[in-house]
Steps between C-alpha positions, in 0.01 A plus 500: 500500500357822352400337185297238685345737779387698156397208355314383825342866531334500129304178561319669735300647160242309398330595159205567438421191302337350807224257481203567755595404906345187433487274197367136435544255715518709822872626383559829565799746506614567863392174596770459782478843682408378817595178498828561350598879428799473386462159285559701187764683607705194615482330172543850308846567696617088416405581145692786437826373721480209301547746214718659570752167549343351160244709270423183306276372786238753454451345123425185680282613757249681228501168348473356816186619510349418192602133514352468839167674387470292183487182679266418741429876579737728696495286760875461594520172361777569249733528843428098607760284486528116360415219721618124450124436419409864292706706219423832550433776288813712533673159331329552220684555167341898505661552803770297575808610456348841393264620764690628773525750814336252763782637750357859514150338586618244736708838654161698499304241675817454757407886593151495485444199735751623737274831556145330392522166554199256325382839341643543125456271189777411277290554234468881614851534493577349160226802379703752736824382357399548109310867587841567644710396230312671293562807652844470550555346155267814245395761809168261447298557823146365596341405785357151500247323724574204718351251714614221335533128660721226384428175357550169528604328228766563265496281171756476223274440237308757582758744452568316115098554449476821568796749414550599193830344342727773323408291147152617559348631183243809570183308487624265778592805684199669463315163640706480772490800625158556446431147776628742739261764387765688361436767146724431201561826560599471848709177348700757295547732769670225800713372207685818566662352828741349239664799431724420827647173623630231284455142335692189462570380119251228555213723451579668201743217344231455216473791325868497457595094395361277243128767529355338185619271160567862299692675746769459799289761723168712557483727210308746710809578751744716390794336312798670675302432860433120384910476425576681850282268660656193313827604620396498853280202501691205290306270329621215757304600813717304737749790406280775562437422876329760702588739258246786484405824319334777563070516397543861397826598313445862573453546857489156645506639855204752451121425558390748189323487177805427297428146489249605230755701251723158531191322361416755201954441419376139526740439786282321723635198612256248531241327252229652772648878462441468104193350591411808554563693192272212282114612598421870381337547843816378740742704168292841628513455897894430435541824285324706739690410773830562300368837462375583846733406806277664766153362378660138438637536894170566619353229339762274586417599872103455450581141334693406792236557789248373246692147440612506902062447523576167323299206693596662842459240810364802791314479834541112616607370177860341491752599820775733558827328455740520832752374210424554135676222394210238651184535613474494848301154625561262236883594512505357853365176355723457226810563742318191688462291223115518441372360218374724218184386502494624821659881446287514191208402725582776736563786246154442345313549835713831572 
């Protein structure tokens, strides 16, 4: 109990890396003062119980985060569940079965509308969820604005069309994330959330089996890392299950900058991570940031309230979810049998 009142007591410091009270697209941080003081605090206090019963969740709530804001804005819409008429994003290959800590959101809303009922967007407390992860994760703190509303529609496709797959080679990268107005620079620096949580075999299964006609596996990964991973992940994936691995064999449970030595050892485990050793300009962002822990953090921080700006929905755009598995009218209709044409009908005129 002492550890998490301590815990608790040091996310009451904000740094100084603060973007002004208000930003684009009326967000601004503080947003829920009056109409919900303690909105933060309720999801800061699920987040780090959550924690303390399994650390791996706050590895998917940062990514959480970035796979909601990469489709369709951070709008929430990563949190909407399939309907018999819709696939939804979070079925998506890129997040399904790897995306996960929807409990801890679905817990934070459960607090929030108890106290604030109507008041507090789901897509506010995915970005709430990832600042505190951050923080509990690489002593990472930042204050980030809010005012978020949810959307509306949640497409699988979508999701395929606009994250980056981990066999992304840098210049796809760099086009991606420069749609969401995003630097190659700042590209290199949010790469560094994979230096915690971990991957399934799938993702990385082709750098280590039949990579090319002259050689068994990626020539760029380190041999004895490319055996160890071959021993974990058999060539038969039926026999591999959910079997996972850490992103970051040096500290896979801490938010820091020594994702970045892993790449220069060429122990980065995707094609995307070595990506990012193959343009001159993404090689020098990753060796600075292996050589500076404290300037890569504060970037890190900077790039996250920059990409939680991504194609906000504010003021009457969108809704706040009661639930943020559906949206709140057109989920009546489905449960009545409505015809899409109908729900799709209503959704556009929201």
């Amino acid at each position: 109990m002492l550890a998490l009142m301590k815990l608790l007591s040091l996310f009451l410091l904000i740094v100084a890396v603060a973007p002004p009270a208000a930003v684009d697209g009326q967000l601004k941080v503080g947003f829920y003062s009056q109409s919900c003081p303690l909105a933060e605090s309720l999801v800061r206090q699920t987040v780090v119980s959550a924690y303390f019963n399994n650390s791996g969740v706050a590895a998917g709530l940062i990514r959480m985060f970035f796979h909601d804001c990469f489709v369709r804005g951070c709008d929430g819409s990563v949190l909407l569940d399939s309907t018999s008429s819709n696939l939804a994003e979070k079925d998506a290959p890129p997040n399904n079965p790897s995306l996960h800590g929807f409990e801890v959101i679905d817990a934070a809303k459960s607090a929030i509308e108890a106290r604030c009922p109507n008041t507090v967007s789901c897509a506010d407390i995915i970005a709430f969820a990832a600042r505190d992860s951050s923080a509990l994760t690489g002593n990472i703190y930042y204050a980030i604005p809010s005012g978020r509303r949810d959307g509306n529609i949640s497409l699988f496709f979508d999701a395929l069309a606009n994250l980056p797959s981990p066999l992304s080679n840098a210049s796809t990268l760099i086009k991606a994330f420069a749609a969401k107005n995003l630097t190659a620079d700042e590209l290199v620096t949010l790469s560094g959330a994979h230096s915690i949580g971990v991957s399934h075999c799938s993702s990385f299964r082709n750098r280590i089996y039949n990579f090319s006609s002259t050689s068994e596996t990626d020539p760029t990964l380190s041999a004895p890392y490319a055996a160890r991973l071959r021993s974990v992940c058999p060539f038969n994936s039926s026999l591999s299950g959910n079997t996972t691995v850490p992103m970051d064999v040096f500290s896979p449970t801490e938010l820091d900058n020594a994702y970045y030595v892993v790449l220069q050892l060429a122990l980065g485990l995707f094609t995307s991570d070595q990506a990012l050793l193959t343009q001159s300009s993404l090689r020098t962002a990753v060796n600075d940031n292996a050589g500076n822990g404290a300037e890569w953090a504060a970037k890190f921080a900077r790039a996250m309230v920059k990409m939680g700006n991504t194609e906000v929905k504010t003021g009457q755009q969108g809704e706040i979810r009661k639930n943020c598995h559906v949206v709140n009218k057109a989920s009546t209709l489905w449960n009545q049998g409505a015809e899409k044409e109908e729900v799709e009908e209503l959704v556009a005129n929201m």
